[in-house]
N, C-alpha and C positions, 0 to 999 in steps of 0.2 A: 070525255077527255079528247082533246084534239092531240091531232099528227105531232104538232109544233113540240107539244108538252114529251110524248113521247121520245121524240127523238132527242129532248133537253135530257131526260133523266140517263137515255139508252148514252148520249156521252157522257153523263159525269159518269155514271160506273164505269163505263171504258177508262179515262180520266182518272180514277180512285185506284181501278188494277191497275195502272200503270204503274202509278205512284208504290202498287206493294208491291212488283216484282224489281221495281229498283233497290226498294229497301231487302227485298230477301235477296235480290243480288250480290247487294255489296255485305251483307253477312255472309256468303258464299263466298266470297272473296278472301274476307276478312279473317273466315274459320283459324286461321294460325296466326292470326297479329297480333303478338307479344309486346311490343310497344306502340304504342300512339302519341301523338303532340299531348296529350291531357295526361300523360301518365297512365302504364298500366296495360295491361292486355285489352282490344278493341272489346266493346259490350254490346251483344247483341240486340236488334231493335225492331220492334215492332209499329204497323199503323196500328190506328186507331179511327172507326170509322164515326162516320154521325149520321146519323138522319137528319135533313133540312127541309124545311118547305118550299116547294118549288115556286116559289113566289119573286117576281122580277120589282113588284113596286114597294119599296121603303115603306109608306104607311099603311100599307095591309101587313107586313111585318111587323109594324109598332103596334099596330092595332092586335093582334094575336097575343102578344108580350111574353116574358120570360117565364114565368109560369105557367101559361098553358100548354097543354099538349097539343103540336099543329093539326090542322087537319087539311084534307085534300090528298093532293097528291106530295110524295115527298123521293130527294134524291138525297145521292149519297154525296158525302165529303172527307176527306181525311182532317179528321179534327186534330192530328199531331202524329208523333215519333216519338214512342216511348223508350228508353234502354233498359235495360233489363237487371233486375237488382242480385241476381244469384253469381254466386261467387266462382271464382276463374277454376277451369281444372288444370290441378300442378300435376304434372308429368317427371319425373327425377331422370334428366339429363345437364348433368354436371358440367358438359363442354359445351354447352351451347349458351352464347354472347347475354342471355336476361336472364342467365340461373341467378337466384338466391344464393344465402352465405351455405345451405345446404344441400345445392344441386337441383334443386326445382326451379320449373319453368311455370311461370302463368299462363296458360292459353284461355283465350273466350269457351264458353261453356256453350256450345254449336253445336248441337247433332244435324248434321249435312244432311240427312236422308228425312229429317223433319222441315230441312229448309228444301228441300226440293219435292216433296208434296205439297209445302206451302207455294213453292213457285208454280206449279201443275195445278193449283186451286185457285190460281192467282189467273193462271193462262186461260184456265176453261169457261172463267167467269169473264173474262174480257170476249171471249169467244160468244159467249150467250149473250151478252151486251150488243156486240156487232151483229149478231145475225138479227137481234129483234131491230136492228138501227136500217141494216139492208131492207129487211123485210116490210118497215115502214117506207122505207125510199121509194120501193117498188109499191106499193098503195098510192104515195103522190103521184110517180109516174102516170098508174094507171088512171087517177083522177085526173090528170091533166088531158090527157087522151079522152075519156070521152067526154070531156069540155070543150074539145074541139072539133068533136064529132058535129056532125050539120043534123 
């Protein structure tokens, strides 16, 4: 495996965590919005990651096709943003502006302490991404140096 390949996969998982602590952020956010433009209390959202072949040319891609299982090396990608199908929890507060005709409220179905493990699994992994990304920097580095050693 060359340097190149590595430091191609060490950014997209950098890249891909990014991507999930945005998303667990704004469910963080969001843990009490009652209403949204779509109707309804916010739904919480998950990635979804994929395996891809780290392949840059089009016909080695073709060539592989949808049915097979790639092989080589592979990175990761966020294959989408799923919401989440479980249903809102209603809270019975009568005075507050999105109660029902019986005094409940719909909040998102957020346990905060599961979205901030998620976020801290999200941060360590970008963290282990960068350090293998530095750590290959510093191998070029040192390659380059005694290349120009006499």
């Amino acid at each position: 495996m060359d340097l190149y390949k590595i430091l191609t996969v060490s950014s997209a998982g950098m890249h891909a965590q990014r991507d999930r602590m945005s998303v667990v952020s704004g469910n963080l956010v969001n843990s009490e919005t009652t209403r949204t433009p779509e109707g309804g209390p916010y739904k919480r959202r998950d990635v979804i990651f994929e395996a891809v072949p780290l392949e840059d040319d089009f016909s080695t891609l073709m060539t592989v096709g949808l049915t097979q299982r790639p092989s080589g090396v592979l990175a990761v990608e966020i294959a989408g943003v799923r919401e989440s199908t479980k249903a809102p929890k209603r809270v019975y507060d009568p005075n507050h502006p999105d109660a029902d005709n019986q005094g409940y409220v719909a909040y998102p179905d957020i346990n905060v302490m599961e979205e901030m493990a998620d976020l801290m699994s999200a941060v360590r992994s970008y963290e282990a991404n960068l350090a293998v990304f530095n750590a290959t920097k510093g191998l070029v580095r040192r390659l380059l140096e005694l290349g120009r050693q006499p």
